[in-house]
C-alpha positions in Angstrom: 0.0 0.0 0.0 1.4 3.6 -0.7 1.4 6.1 1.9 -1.6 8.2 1.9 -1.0 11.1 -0.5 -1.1 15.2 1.3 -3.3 18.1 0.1 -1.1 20.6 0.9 1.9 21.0 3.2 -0.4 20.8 6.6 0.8 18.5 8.8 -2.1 17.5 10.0 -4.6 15.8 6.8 -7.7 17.4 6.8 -9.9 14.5 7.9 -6.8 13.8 11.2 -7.9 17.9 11.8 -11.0 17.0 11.7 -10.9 14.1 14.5 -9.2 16.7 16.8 -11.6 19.0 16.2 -14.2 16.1 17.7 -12.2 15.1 19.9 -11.7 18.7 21.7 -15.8 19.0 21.6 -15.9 15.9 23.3 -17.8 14.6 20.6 -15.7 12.2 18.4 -17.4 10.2 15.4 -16.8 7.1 14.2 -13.7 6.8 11.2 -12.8 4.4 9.2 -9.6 3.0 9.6 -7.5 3.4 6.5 -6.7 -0.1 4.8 -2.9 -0.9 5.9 -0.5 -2.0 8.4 2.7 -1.0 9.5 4.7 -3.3 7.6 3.7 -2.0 4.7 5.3 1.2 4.8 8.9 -1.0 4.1 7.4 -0.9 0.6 7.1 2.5 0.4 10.9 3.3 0.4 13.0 1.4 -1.3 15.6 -0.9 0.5 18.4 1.3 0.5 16.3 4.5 1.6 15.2 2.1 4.1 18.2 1.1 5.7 19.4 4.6 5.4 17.0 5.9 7.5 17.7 3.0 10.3 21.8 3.8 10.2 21.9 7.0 10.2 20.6 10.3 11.6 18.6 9.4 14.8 19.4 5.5 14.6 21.6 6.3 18.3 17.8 8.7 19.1 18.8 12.4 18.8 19.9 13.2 22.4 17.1 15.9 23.6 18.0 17.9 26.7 15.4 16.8 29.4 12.7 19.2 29.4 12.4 22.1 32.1 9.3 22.3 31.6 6.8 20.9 34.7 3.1 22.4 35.0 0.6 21.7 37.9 -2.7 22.0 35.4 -3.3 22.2 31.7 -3.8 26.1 32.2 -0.5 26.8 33.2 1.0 25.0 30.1 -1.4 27.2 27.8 -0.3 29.7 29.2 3.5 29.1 28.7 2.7 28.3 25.1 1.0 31.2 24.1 3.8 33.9 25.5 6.7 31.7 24.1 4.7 32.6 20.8 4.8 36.0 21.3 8.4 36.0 22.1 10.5 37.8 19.8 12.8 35.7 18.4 11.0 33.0 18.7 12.2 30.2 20.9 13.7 27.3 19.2 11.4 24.1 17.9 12.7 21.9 20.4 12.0 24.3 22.9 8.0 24.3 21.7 8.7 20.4 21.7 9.6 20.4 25.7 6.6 22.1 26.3 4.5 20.1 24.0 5.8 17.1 25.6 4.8 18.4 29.2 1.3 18.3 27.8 1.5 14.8 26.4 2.5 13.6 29.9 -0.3 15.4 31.5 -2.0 13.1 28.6 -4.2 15.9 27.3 -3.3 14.6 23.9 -6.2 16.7 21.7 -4.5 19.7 22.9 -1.1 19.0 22.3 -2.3 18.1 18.7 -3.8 21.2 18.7 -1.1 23.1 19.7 1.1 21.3 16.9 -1.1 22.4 14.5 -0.9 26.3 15.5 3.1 25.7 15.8 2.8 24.7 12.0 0.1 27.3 11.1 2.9 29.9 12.9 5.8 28.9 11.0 7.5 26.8 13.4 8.6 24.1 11.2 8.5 20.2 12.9 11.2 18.2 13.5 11.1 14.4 14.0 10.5 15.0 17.8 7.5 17.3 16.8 6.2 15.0 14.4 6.8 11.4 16.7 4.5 13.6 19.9 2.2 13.8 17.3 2.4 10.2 16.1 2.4 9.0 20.0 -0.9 11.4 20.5 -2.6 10.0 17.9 -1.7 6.3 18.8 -2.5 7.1 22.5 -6.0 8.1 21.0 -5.8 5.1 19.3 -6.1 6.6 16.1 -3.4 4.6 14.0 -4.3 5.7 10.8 -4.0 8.9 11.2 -0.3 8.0 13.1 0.7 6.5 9.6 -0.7 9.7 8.1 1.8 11.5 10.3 4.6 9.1 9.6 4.1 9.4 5.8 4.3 13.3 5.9 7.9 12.4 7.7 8.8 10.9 4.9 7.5 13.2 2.3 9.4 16.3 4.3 12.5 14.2 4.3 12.5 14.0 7.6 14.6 10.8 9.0 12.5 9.0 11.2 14.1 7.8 14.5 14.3 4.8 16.8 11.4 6.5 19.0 8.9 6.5 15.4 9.3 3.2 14.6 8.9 1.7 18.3 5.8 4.4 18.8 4.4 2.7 15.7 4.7 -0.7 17.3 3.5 0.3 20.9 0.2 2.3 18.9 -0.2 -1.2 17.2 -0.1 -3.3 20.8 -2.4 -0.1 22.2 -4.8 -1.4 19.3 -4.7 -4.9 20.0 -2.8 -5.6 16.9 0.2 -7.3 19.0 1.0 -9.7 15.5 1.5 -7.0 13.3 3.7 -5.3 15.9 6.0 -8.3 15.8 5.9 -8.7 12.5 6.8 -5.2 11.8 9.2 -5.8 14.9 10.7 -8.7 12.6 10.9 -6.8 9.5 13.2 -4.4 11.5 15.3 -6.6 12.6 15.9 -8.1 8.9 16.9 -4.7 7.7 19.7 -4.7 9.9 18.6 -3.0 12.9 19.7 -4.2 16.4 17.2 -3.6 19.0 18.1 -3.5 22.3 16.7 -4.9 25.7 14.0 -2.3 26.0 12.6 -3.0 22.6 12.4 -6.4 22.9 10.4 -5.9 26.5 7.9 -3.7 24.5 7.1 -6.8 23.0 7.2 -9.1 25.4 4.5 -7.0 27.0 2.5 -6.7 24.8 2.2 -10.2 24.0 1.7 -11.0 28.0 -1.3 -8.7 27.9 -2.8 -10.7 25.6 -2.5 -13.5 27.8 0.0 -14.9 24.7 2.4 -16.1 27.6 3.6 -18.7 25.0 4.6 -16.4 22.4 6.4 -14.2 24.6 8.4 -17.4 25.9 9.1 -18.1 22.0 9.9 -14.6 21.9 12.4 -15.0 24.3 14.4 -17.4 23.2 14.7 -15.8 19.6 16.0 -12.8 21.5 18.6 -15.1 22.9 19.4 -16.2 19.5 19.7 -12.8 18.1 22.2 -12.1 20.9 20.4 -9.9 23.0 20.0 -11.5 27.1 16.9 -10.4 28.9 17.4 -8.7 31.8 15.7 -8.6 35.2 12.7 -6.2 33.4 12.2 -9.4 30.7 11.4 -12.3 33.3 9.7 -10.5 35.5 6.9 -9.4 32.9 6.6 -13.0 31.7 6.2 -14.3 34.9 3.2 -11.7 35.5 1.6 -12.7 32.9 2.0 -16.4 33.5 1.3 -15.6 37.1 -2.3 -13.8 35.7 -3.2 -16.5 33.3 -3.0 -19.0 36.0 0.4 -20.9 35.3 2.5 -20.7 38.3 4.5 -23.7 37.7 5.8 -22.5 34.7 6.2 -19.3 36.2 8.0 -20.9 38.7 10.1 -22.7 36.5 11.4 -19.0 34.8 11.8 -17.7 37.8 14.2 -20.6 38.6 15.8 -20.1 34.9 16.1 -16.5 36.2 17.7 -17.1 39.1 20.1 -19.7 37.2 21.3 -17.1 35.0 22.6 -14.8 37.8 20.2 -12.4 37.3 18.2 -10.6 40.2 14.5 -10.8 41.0 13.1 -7.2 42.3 10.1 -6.9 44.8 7.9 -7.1 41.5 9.0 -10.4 40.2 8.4 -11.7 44.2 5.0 -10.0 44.1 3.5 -11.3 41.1 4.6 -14.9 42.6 3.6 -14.5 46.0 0.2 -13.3 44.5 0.0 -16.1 42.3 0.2 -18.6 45.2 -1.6 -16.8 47.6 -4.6 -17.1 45.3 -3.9 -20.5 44.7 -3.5 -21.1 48.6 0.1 -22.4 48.5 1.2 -20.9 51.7 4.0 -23.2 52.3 5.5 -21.6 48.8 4.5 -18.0 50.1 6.8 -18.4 52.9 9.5 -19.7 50.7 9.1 -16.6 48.5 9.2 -13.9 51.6 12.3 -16.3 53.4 14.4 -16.0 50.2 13.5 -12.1 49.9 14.7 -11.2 53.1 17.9 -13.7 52.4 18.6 -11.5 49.2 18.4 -8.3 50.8 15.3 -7.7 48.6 13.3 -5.8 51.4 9.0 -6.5 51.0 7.0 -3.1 49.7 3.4 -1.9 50.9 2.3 -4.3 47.8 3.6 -7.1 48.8 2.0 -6.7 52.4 -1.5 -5.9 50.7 -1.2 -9.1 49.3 -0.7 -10.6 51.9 -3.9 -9.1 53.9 -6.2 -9.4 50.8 -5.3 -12.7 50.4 -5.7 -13.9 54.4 -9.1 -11.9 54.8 -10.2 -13.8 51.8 -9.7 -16.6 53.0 -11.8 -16.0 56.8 -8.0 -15.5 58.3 -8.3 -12.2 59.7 -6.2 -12.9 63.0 -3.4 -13.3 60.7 -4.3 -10.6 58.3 -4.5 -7.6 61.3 -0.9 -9.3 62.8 0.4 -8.9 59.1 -1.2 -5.2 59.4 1.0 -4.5 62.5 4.1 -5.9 61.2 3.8 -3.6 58.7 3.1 -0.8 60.6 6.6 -1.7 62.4 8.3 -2.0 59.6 7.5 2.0 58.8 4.9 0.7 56.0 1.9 3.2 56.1 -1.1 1.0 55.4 -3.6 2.7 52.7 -7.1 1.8 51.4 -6.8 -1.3 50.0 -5.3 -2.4 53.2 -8.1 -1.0 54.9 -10.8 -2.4 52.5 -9.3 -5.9 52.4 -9.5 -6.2 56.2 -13.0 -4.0 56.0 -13.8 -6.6 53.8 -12.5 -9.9 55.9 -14.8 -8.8 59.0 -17.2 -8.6 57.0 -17.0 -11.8 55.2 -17.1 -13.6 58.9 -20.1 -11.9 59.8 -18.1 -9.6 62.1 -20.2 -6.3 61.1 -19.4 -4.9 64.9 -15.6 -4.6 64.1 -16.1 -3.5 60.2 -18.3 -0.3 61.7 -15.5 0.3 64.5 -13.3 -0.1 61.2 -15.0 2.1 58.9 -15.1 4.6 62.1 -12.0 5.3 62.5 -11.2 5.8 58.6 -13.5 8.4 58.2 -12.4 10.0 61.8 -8.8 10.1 60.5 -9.2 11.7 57.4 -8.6 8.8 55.1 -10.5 8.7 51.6 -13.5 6.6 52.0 -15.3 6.3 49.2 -18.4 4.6 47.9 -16.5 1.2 47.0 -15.7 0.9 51.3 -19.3 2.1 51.8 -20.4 -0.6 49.6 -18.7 -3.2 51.8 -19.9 -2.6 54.8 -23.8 -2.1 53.7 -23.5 -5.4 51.8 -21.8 -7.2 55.0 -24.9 -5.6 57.1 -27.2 -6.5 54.2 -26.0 -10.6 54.1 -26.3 -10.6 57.9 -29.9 -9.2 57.3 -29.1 -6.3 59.8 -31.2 -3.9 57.3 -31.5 -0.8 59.8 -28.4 -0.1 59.9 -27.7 -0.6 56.1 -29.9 1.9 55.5 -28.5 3.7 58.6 -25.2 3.8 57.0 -26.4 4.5 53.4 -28.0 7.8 54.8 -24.6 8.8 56.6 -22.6 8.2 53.5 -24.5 10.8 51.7 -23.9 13.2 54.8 -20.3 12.6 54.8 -20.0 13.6 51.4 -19.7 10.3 49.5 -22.2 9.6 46.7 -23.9 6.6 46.8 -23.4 4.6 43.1 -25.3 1.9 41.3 -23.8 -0.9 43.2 -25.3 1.1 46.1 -28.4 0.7 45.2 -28.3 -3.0 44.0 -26.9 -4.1 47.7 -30.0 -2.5 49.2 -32.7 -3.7 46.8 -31.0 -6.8 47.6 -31.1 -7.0 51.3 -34.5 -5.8 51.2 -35.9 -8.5 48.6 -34.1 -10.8 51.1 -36.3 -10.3 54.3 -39.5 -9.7 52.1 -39.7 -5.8 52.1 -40.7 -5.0 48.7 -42.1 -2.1 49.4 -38.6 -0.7 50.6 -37.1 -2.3 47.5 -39.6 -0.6 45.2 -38.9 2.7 46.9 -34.7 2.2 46.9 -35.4 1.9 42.8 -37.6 5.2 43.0 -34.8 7.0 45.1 -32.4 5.5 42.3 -33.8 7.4 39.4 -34.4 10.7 41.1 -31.1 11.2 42.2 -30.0 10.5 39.1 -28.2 6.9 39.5 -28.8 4.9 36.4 -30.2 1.7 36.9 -28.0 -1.4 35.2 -29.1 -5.0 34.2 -28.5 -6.5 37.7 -30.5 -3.7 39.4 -33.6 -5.0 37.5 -32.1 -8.6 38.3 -32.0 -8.5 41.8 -35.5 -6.3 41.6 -37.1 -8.5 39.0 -36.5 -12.0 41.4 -37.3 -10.5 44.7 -40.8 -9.6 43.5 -41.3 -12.9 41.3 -40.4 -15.1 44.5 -42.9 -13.2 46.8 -45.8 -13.3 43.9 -45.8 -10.2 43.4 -46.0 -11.1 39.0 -47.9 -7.7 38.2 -45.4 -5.7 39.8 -42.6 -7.8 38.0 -44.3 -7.5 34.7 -44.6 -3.7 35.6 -40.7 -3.6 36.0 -40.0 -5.6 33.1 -41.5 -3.2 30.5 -39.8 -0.2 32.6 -36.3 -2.0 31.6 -37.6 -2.4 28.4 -38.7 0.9 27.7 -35.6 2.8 29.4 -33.1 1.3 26.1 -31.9 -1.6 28.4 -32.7 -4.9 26.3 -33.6 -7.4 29.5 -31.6 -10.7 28.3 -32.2 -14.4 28.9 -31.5 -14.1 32.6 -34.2 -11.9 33.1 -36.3 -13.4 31.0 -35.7 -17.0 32.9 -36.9 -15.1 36.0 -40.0 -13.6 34.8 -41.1 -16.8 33.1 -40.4 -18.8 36.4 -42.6 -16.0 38.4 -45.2 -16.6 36.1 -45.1 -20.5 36.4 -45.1 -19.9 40.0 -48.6 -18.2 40.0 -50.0 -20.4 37.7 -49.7 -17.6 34.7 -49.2 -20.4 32.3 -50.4 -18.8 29.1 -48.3 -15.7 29.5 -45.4 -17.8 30.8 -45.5 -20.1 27.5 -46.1 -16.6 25.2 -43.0 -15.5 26.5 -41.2 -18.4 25.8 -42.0 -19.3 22.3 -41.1 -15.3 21.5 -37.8 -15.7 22.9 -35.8 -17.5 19.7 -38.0 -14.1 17.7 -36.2 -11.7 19.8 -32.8 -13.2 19.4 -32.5 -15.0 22.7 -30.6 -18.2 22.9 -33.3 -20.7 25.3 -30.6 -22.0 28.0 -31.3 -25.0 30.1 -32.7 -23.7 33.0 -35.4 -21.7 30.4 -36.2 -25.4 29.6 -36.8 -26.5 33.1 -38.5 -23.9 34.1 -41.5 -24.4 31.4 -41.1 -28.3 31.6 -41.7 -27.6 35.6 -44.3 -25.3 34.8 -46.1 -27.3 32.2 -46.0 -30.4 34.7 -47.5 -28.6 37.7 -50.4 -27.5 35.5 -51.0 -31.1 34.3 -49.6 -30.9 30.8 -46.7 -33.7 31.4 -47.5 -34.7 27.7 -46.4 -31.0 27.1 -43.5 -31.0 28.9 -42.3 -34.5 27.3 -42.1 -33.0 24.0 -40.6 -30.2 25.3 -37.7 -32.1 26.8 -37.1 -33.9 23.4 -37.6 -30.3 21.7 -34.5 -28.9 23.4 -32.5 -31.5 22.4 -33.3 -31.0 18.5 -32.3 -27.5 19.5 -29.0 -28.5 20.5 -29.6 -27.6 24.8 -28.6 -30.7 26.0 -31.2 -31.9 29.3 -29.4 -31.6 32.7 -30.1 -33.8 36.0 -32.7 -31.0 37.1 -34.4 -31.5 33.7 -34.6 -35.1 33.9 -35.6 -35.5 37.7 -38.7 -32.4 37.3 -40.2 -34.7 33.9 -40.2 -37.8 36.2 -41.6 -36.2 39.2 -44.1 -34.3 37.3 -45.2 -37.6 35.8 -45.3 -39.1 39.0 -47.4 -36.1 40.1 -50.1 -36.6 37.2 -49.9 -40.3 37.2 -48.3 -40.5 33.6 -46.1 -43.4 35.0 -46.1 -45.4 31.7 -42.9 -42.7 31.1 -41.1 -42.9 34.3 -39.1 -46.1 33.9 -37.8 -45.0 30.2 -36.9 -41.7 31.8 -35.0 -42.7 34.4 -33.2 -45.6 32.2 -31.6 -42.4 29.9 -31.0 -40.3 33.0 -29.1 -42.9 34.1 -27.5 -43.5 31.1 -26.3 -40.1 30.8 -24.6 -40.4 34.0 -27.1 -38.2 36.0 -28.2 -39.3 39.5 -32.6 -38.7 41.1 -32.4 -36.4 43.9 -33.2 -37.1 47.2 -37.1 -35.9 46.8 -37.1 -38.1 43.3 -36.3 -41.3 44.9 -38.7 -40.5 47.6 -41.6 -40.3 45.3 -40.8 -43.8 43.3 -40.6 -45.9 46.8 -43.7 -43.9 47.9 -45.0 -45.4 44.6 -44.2 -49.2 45.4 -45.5 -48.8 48.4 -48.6 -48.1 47.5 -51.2 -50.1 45.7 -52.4 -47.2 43.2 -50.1 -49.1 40.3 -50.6 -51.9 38.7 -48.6 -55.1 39.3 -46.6 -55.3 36.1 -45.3 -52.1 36.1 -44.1 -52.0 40.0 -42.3 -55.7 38.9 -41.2 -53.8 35.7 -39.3 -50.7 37.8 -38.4 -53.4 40.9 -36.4 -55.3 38.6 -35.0 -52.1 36.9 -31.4 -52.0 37.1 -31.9 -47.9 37.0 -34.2 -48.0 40.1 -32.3 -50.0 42.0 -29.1 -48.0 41.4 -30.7 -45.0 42.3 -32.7 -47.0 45.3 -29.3 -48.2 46.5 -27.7 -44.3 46.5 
């Protein structure tokens, strides 16, 4: 692919302007991507050029004095712009590009665009620093295309890229997902003679990690081994992150034995991921390993490793241990901060210990600390599982006094607790409250709304609800519509039930399992097992394969309606399929033998059944 062609010598094409101009009112519309990778711009110069440009000027990046410039808010760095401007002469470009820069760290990336763009309009001609900000704003906006656009008027001005454009190419690709191309181009590189060094390579090795491509990035480091280039401490510990975060900590183990091996040095951050790995895992005897062999290399434990540690012990219900963690640390000189605090917050809580969470929660907002809604949140949950409702609310109320908005999740916990003891009426209001002050309701608000009300009867109410959701733009899915269909089983709202059901596939829904169960349940309880038969051999045609519940609720509802000329096929292909009757199931079959309401050759047909007497003898 060519480079895109330039209207005039802007450096910015019109359509790139126009995207800033959306993206500094906020209001950015969609653009198509332009149809072309990175590697293709190795066919736009010539081999030569090419190699040219990657040996000479900027191959060793143009050493840039570090920038004196350092603003405490966007204003200030306006402000510097505009009188640097108006200087007479004119500072230098690289001067403009310090400042610039500033601004890109601040990450207000439409405005240092922007202020690009009026450099140009000024006469203050770019240089490849200038034009690689622009590149990295663009990328960081994750606007590639217009990043080649950028990288093609580089070329056009004559302007030698440097090491910095071609590996803020790559990392815009990575930001975009598009980690293969970046190696590829990556590749390419390296074929024309460049030698990356360390750093680059890591760029990729990250990348591919978060991906969760911990295989790749292995393979990737052993050709880096190959090409010469040994990983350093930075390499191993990224790869054993992301091994440690995809859930492979023996063969993040194992690196971190290769590591070791080699003679080079774990940091804190290599021990952390590890110790978080196996604390999640509950490999304590390995944990204490990890923090013996830290202290034995002089490789001294950091606030994360400690919250960690907590988080991981209050998880588990072993608070004791968690709070003599808490003082060690304190010892130690390590202040504890909010996610110590919410860990343990949420380790009393988790034991039922709602006393100690208050005193807890007390004495963070008494000292100043931070608390927000997410530490709110759980402690009203912990109050709302132990069904101590008053002072949920209690708390919810003080919250708002003490300056903390309550959120969505807020709201859910409440409607919650109160669908959980039966007050409805309090739910109902909570969901009023919700909507007036402005908190938007999400899918599990109407959830946990939605299933209180169907499992206390309440199926006008839950209808009500359901075509609020509906008409507020939030498109109830299957879940909801498995618990609205259930309510309406429940009170015997058949009809409406089945409507519901067979309109399902029409809207787009996928039928699951428990959809199935739920109308085979309610189609046996209102005496249609005939019905509900043909329903169970209907769901396999439709490729939902029956579970134990669906095979147990067909045999009990035939057992309920005396259709018992089914039950012993039934249970012959339950058992076949390797599913077991409940307890209730079983209950009903020897209730049947007992009695005398069968006739004589079908109890000797199910006695001698080797089904029924498997499940009799379980």
């Amino acid at each position: 692919m060519m480079v895109r062609g330039w209207k005039s010598a802007s450096l910015f094409s019109s359509s790139a302007f126009d995207l800033l101009q959306q993206l500094e009112s906020g209001n950015p519309k969609s653009v198509n991507s332009l149809p072309f990778t990175l590697f293709n711009y190795f066919s736009v110069l010539n081999k030569k050029r090419a190699l040219f440009y990657f040996q000479n000027s900027y191959f060793s990046t143009t050493h840039r004095k570090k920038s004196e410039y350092v603003f405490d808010n966007i204003d200030d760095a306006l402000n510097k712009f505009y009188q640097m401007v108006g200087m007479h002469p004119r500072p230098s470009v690289m001067k403009f590009d310090q400042l610039v820069g500033a601004i890109v760290r601040m990450k207000h990336y439409p405005t240092a665009l922007s202020l690009i763009r009026q450099m140009e309009l000024l006469g203050i001609h770019p240089d490849v620093c200038t034009l690689n900000i622009s590149l990295n704003c663009f990328c960081r906006l994750h606007r590639l295309d217009f990043g080649f656009s950028v990288f093609g008027k580089m070329l056009k001005l004559g302007i030698q890229p440097s090491i910095v454009t071609f590996f803020t190419l790559i990392n815009g690709l990575c930001i975009g997902g598009e980690v293969a191309q970046a190696v590829r181009l990556f590749n390419d590189m390296v074929q024309e003679e460049y030698k990356p060094n360390v750093i680059h390579y890591n760029t990729i090795v990250n990348c591919l990690c978060k991906i969760s491509d911990t295989n790749g990035a292995i393979r990737f480091l052993k050709v880096m081994k190959k090409r010469g280039c040994e990983p350093n401490t930075t390499t191993y510990s990224i790869i054993i992150d992301g091994l440690c975060k995809d859930k492979h900590a023996a063969e993040a183990l194992k690196l971190f034995s290769e590591m070791k091996g080699k003679g080079i040095p774990p940091t804190v951050v290599t021990y952390n991921s590890l110790i978080h790995a196996m604390c999640n895992s509950c490999q304590w005897k390995v944990v204490t390993r990890l923090l013996n062999e830290m202290v034995a290399n002089n490789c001294k434990p950091d606030v994360v490793t400690y919250n960690i540690l907590v988080d991981a012990l209050c998880k588990g219900g072993r608070v004791l241990e968690a709070q003599d963690i808490i003082e060690r640390m304190i010892q130690l000189g390590f202040e504890p901060d909010m996610f110590t605090y919410n860990s343990l917050m949420n380790g009393y809580c988790g034991r039922g210990e709602m006393d100690e969470a208050r005193k807890l929660l007390n004495f963070l907002v008494s000292s100043g600390y931070g608390v927000d809604a997410f530490t709110y949140n759980t402690v009203i949950n912990g109050y709302c599982k132990a069904r101590r409702m008053n002072e949920a609310v209690e708390l919810f109320h003080e919250m708002t006094q003490n300056g903390s908005i309550p959120d969505t999740v807020t709201y859910n916990t409440l409607i919650s607790g109160m669908s959980l003891i039966g007050r409805l009426s309090a739910a109902q209001e909570l969901f009023k409250e919700m909507g007036a002050h402005g908190t938007v309701p999400d899918k599990i608000t109407y959830f946990t709304l939605l299933d209180g009300l169907c499992k206390h009867g309440q199926i006008n109410d839950a209808l009500g609800l359901f075509h609020v959701m509906q008409n507020s733009g939030l498109e109830p899915d299957i879940v909801h519509y498995n618990i609205l269909i259930n309510g309406l089983c429940q009170v015997g709202q058949l009809k409406v039930a089945r409507k519901l059901f067979y309109a399902l596939t029409v809207r787009g829904l996928h039928t699951n399992v428990y959809t199935y169960n739920i109308m085979i349940k309610g189609l046996c309880k209102e005496g249609l097992p005939n019905e509900a038969y043909k329903l169970l051999r209907k769901m396999e045609v439709d490729g939902c394969m029956p579970n134990s519940c669906s095979y147990n609720t067909m045999i009990q509802g035939c057992l309920q309606n005396n259709d018992i000329s089914r039950v012993a096929q039934i249970l012959h292909e339950m058992v076949k399929k390797g599913f077991s009757a409940y307890i209730s199931t079983a209950a009903m079959l020897v209730d049947l033998l007992s009695s005398n309401s069968t006739g004589e050759s079908f109890c000797a047909l199910l006695r001698n059944c080797e089904d029924y007497q498997s499940i009799y003898m379980k």
